[in-house]
C-alpha positions as CSV (number, residue, x, y, z in Angstrom):
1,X,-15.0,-17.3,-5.2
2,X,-13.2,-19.9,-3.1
3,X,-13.5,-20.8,0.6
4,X,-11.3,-20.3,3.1
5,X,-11.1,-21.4,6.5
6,X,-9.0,-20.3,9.5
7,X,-9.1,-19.8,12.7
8,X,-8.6,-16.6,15.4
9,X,-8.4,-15.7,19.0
10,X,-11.5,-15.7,20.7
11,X,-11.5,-12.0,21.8
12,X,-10.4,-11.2,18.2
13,X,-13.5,-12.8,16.8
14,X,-15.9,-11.3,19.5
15,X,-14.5,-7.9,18.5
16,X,-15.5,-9.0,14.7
17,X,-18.6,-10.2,16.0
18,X,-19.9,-7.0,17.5
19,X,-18.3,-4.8,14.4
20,X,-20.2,-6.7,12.2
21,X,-23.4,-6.3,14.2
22,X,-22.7,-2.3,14.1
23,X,-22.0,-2.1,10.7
24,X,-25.1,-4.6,10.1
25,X,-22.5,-6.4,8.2
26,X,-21.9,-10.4,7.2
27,X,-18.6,-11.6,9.3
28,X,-17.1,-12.6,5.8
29,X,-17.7,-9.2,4.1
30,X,-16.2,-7.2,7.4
31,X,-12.9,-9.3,7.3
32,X,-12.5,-9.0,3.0
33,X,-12.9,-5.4,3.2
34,X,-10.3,-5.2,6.3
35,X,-7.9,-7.6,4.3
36,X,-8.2,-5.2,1.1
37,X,-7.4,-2.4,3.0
38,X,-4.5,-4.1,5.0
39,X,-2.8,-5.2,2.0
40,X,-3.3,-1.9,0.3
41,X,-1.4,-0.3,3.4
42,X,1.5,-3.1,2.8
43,X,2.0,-2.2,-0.5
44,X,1.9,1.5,0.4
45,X,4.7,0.8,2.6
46,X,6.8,-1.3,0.2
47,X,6.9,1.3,-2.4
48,X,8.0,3.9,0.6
49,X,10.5,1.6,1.4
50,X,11.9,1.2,-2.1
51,X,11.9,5.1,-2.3
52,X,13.8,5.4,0.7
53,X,16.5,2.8,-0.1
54,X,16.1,4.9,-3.6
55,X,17.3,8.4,-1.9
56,X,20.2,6.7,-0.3
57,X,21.5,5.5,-3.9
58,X,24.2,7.7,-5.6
59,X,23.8,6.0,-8.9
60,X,20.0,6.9,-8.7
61,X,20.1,10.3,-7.8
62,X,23.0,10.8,-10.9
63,X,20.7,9.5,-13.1
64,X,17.8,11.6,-11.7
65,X,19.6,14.5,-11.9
66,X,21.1,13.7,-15.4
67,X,17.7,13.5,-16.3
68,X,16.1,16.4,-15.1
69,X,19.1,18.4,-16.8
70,X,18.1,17.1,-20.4
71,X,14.8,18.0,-19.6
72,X,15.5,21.7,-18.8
73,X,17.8,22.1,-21.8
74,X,14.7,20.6,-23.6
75,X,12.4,23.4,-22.0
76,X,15.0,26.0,-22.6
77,X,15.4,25.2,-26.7
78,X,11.5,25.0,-27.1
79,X,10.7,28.1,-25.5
């Protein structure tokens, strides 16, 4: 595990101060477990985004739809 030092705002690390008392939690494991779940939410958001700018793509829809046609004919000659 490496260190890292940085610095915050001193309301910002009262507020992590008295979270970390609540949760009866070390400083350090309060701000990993915040971090994970940040970065989680960033990602979430970046494949949103990418789907979005997806929809908006002719091309990708075509294919999509191109796609979803074989798969019914498939269906239809198995059945």
């Amino acid at each position: 595990m490496s260190t890292f030092t940085s610095t915050l705002p001193d309301d910002l690390l009262k507020k992590l101060q008295e979270a970390a008392n609540n949760l009866s939690m070390p400083k350090n494991k309060l701000i990993e477990k915040a971090l994970r779940i940040y970065l989680d939410q960033l990602n979430k958001a970046e494949y949103i985004k990418s789907y979005k700018a997806m929809a908006d793509d002719t091309d990708v829809l075509m294919m999509a739809e191109e796609g979803m046609a074989e798969y019914l004919q498939e269906i239809n000659t198995q059945g």
